[in-house]
matplotlib code that plots the C-alpha trace (Angstrom):
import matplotlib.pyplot as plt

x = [0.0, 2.8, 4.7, 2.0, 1.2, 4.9, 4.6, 1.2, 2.4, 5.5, 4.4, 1.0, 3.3, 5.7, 2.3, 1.5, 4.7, 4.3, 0.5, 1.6, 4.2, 2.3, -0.4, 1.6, 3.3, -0.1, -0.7, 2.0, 2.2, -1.9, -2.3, -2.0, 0.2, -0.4, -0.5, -2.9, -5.4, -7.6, -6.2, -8.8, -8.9, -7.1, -5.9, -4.2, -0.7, 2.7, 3.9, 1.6, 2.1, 5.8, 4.6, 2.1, 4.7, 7.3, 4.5, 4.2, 7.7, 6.1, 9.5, 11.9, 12.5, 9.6, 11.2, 11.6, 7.8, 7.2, 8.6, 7.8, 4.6, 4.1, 6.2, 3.8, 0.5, 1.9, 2.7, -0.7, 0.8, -0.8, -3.1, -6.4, -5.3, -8.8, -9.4, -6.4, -7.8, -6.0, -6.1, -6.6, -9.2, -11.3, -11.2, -12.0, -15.0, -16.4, -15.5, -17.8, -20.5, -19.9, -19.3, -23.6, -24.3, -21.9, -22.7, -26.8, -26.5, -24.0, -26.1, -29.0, -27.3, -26.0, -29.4, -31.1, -29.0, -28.6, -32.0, -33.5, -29.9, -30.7, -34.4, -34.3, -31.2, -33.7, -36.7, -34.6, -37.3, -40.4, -42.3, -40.0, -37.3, -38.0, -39.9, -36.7, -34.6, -36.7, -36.8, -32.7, -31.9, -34.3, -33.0, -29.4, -30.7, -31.8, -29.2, -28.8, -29.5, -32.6, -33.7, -33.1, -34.4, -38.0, -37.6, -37.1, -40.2, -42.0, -41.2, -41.7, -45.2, -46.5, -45.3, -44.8, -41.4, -37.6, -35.0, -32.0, -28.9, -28.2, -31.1, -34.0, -33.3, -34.5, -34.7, -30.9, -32.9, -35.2, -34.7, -31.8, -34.5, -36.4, -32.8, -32.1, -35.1, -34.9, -31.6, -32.3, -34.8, -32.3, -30.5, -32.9, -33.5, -29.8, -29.0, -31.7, -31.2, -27.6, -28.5, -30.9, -28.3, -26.2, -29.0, -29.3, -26.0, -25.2, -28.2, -27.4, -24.0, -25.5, -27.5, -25.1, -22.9, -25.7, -26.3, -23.1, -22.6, -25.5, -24.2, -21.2, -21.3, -21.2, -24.8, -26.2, -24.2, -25.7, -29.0, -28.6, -28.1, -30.7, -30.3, -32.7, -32.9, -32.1, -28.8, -27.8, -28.6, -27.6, -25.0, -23.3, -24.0, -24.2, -21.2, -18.7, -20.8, -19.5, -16.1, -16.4, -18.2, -15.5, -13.2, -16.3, -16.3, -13.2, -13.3, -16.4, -14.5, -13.1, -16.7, -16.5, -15.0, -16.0, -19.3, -21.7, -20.4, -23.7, -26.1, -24.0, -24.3, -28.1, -29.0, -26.5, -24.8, -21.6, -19.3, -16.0, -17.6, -18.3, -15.5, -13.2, -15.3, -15.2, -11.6, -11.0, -12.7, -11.1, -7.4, -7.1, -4.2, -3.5, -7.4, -7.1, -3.6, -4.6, -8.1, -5.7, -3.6, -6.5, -8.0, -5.4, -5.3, -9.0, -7.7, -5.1, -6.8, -10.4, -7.6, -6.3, -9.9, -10.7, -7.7, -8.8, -12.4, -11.6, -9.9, -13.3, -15.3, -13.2, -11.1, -8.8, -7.2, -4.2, -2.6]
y = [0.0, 2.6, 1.8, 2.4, 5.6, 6.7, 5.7, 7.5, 10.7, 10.8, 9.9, 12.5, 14.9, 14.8, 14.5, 17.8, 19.8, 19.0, 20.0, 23.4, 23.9, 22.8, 25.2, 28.3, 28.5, 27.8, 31.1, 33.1, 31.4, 32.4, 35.6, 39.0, 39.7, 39.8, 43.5, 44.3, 44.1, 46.9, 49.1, 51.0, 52.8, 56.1, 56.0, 52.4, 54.7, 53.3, 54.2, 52.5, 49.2, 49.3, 49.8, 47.0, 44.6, 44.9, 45.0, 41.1, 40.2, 40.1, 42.1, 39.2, 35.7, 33.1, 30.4, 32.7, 34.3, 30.4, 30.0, 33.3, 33.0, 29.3, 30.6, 33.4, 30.8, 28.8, 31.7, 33.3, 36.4, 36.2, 38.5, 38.9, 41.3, 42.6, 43.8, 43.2, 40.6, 37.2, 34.8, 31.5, 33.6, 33.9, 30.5, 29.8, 31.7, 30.3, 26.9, 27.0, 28.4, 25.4, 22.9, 22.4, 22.8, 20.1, 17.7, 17.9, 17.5, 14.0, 12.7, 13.2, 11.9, 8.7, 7.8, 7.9, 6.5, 2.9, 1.9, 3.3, 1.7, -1.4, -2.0, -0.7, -3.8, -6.4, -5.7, -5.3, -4.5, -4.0, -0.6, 0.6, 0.5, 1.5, 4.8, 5.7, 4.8, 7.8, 10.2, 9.6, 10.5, 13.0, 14.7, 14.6, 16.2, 19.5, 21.8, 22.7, 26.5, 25.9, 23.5, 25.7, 28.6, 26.5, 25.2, 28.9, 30.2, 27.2, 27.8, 31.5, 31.4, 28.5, 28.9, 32.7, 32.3, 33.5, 30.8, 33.7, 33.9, 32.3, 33.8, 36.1, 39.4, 41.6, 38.4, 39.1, 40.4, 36.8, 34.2, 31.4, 28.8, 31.3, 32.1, 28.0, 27.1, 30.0, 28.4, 24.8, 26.5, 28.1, 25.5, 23.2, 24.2, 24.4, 21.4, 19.3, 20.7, 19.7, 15.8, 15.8, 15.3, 12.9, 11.0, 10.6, 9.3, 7.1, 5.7, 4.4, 3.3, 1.3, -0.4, -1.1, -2.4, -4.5, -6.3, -7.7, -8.9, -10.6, -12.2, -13.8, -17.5, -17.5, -15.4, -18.2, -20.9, -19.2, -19.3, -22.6, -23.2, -22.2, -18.9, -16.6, -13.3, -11.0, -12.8, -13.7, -9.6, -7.7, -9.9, -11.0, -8.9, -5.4, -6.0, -7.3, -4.3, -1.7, -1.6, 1.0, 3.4, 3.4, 5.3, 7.6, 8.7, 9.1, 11.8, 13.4, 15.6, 18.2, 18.8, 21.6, 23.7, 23.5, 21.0, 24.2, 27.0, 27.4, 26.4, 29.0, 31.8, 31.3, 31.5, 33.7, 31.4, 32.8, 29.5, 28.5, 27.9, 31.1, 33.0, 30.5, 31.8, 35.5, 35.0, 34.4, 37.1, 39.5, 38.2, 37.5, 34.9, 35.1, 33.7, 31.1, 29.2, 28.8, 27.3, 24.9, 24.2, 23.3, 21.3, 19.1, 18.5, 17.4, 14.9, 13.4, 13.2, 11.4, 8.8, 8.1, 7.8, 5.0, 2.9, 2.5, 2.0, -0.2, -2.4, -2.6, -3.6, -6.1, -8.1, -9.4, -6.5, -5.4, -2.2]
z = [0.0, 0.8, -1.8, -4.2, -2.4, -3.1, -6.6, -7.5, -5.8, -7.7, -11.1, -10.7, -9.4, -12.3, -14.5, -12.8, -14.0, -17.6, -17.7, -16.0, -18.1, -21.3, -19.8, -19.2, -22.9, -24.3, -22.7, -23.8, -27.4, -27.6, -30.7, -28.3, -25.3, -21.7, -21.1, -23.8, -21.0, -22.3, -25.6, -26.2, -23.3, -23.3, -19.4, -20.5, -21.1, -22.7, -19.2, -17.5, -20.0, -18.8, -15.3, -15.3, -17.7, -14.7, -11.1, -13.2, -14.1, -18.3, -19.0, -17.7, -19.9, -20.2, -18.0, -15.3, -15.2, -15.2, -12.2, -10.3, -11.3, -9.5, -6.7, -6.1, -6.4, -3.6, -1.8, -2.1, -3.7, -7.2, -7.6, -10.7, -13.3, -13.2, -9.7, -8.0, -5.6, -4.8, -7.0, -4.5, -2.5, -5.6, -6.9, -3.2, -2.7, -6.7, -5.4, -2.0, -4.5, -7.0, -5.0, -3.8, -7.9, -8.2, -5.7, -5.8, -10.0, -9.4, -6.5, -8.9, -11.8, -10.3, -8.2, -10.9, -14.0, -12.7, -11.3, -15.1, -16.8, -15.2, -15.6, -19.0, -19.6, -17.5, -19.7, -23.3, -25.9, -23.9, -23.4, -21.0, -22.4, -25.5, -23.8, -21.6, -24.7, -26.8, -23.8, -23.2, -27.0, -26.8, -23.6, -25.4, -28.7, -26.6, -26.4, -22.7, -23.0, -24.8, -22.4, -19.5, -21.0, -21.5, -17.7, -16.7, -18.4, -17.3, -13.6, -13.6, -15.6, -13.5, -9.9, -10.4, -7.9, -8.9, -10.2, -11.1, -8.8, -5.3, -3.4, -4.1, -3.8, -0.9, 1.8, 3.7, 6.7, 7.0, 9.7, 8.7, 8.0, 5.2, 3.8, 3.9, 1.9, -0.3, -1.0, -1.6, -4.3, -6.4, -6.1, -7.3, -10.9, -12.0, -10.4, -12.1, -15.0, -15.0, -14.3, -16.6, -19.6, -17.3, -16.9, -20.2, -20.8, -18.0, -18.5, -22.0, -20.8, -17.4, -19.8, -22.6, -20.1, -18.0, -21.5, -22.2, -18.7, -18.9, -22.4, -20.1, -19.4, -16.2, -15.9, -17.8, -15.4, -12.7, -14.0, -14.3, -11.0, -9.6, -8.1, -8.0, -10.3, -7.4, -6.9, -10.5, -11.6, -8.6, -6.9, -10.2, -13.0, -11.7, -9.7, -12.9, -14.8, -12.5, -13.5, -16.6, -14.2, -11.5, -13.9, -14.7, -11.5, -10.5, -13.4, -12.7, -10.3, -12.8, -13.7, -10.8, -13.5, -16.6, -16.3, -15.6, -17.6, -19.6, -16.5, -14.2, -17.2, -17.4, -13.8, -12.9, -10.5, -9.0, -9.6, -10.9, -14.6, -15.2, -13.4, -16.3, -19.2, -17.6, -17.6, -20.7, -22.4, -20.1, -20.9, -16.7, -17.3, -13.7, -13.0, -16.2, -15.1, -11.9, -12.8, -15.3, -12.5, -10.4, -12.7, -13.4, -9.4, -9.5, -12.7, -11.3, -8.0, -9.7, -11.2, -7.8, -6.0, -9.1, -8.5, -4.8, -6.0, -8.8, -5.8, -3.8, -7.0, -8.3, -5.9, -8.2, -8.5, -6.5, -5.8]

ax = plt.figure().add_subplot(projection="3d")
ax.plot(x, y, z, "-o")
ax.set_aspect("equal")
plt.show()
């Protein structure tokens, strides 16, 4: 076990260099430089170019803005290039406003993909599955936006309630239970809206999956035997089928990014997706390497959480 520790840490932390590296010259090789932060407006000075070029070492060589840059990021020195504020305290404060959006839409998206994969495998053909098979390829044909933008008008028309932002406006002076529910309620909407497509998905794939185990031999020497259906789909079946989806989740977790750009856009939600896409537009490399770096974290991390899963699942593996 420790030795496999030792060998996962080195080899993700080696993986880790090379993606910041390959990260940070994709940057700087990108059309445009770094200090063209606004060139249309007339306060944005040559002097204050050279002023803003040296504050963030863009005046020394590439290598060495590589590595002041990463020293500053662990340091908690880096700052936004749009309003000055640090870096890690931003991501931080996206991240606690993600991370509910996140969880509810994979809690959502897991509970409900197997028991409709599964059934939908168990009754191949029948009305059921061919009705979830029509709604799942129709549910992947919408386009998210327009799909949220029809839930939204739905919502609004019907229950006559707000679904925008994190909380209704006007209701910081309510009691914590109020504020707590008003919560849960925005959070609702985005966060089914975000499983909805999941479901979709993983649905197709727990059934694919259920099908060819139950192809195997040894379902049909089980059946055979004796045992009853519970034991020979649930005990043998689903367990041998769950190997594909341990790697799924193990990379579900960079999904805290850039799974919700469109679904934090729409309803206004204050998360990591959006401050990315903001980011971009406004040339904030500062904000954009350090969501890369973080990223690749959450990648290399998922990998590590399905090795020890894939372990549980089947025991014929070894570390």
């Amino acid at each position: 076990m420790l030795s496999f520790f030792g060998r996962s840490a080195i080899q993700k932390v080696i993986t880790l260099f090379f993606v910041s590296v390959v990260s940070f010259l994709i940057i700087h090789i990108a059309p445009g430089e770094p200090s063209q932060v606004d060139p249309l407006n007339p306060k944005f000075t040559p002097d204050l170019v050279e002023r803003f070029r040296k504050e963030f070492h863009l005046d020394k060589p590439l290598y060495y803005q590589y590595l002041l840059f990463y020293k500053d990021l662990f340091t908690g020195k880096t700052v936004s290039w749009k309003d000055n504020q640090p870096v890690l305290k931003k991501i931080w404060e996206r991240f606690l406003n993600s991370l509910p959006l996140f969880v509810v839409g994979t809690i959502i998206t897991w509970t409900l993909s197997f028991p409709i994969g599964i059934r939908s495998a168990l009754s191949r053909g029948g009305v059921y599955d061919r009705s979830v098979t029509f709604l799942s390829y129709l549910l992947i044909s919408i386009p998210g936006f327009f799909f949220a933008y029809i839930l939204i008008i739905l919502v609004v028309n019907f229950f006559h309630v707000p679904v925008i932002g994190m909380e209704t406006f006007g209701i910081g002076d309510s009691s914590w239970l109020t504020l707590f529910m008003d919560r849960v309620w925005h959070l609702l909407l985005p966060s089914v809206l975000g499983a909805t497509g999941g479901v979709a998905v993983l649905s197709r794939y727990v059934r694919s999956q259920m099908l060819e185990v139950e192809g195997q031999d040894y379902i049909r020497t089980a059946k055979a035997k004796g045992l009853t259906p519970e034991i020979v789909h649930y005990k043998h079946a689903l367990r041998n089928a769950l190997l594909p989806f341990v790697t799924m989740f193990g990379l579900i977790l960079p999904g805290l990014i850039g799974g919700s750009v469109i679904i934090e856009s729409i309803f206004s939600w204050p998360g990591m997706g959006r401050m990315a896409y903001e980011a971009i537009l406004s040339r904030d490399y500062p904000i954009i390497l350090t969501i890369n770096f973080v990223s690749a974290v959450l990648v290399l991390a998922g990998t590590f959480i399905s090795d020890l899963f894939y372990m549980i699942v089947d025991p014929r593996i070894r570390l």
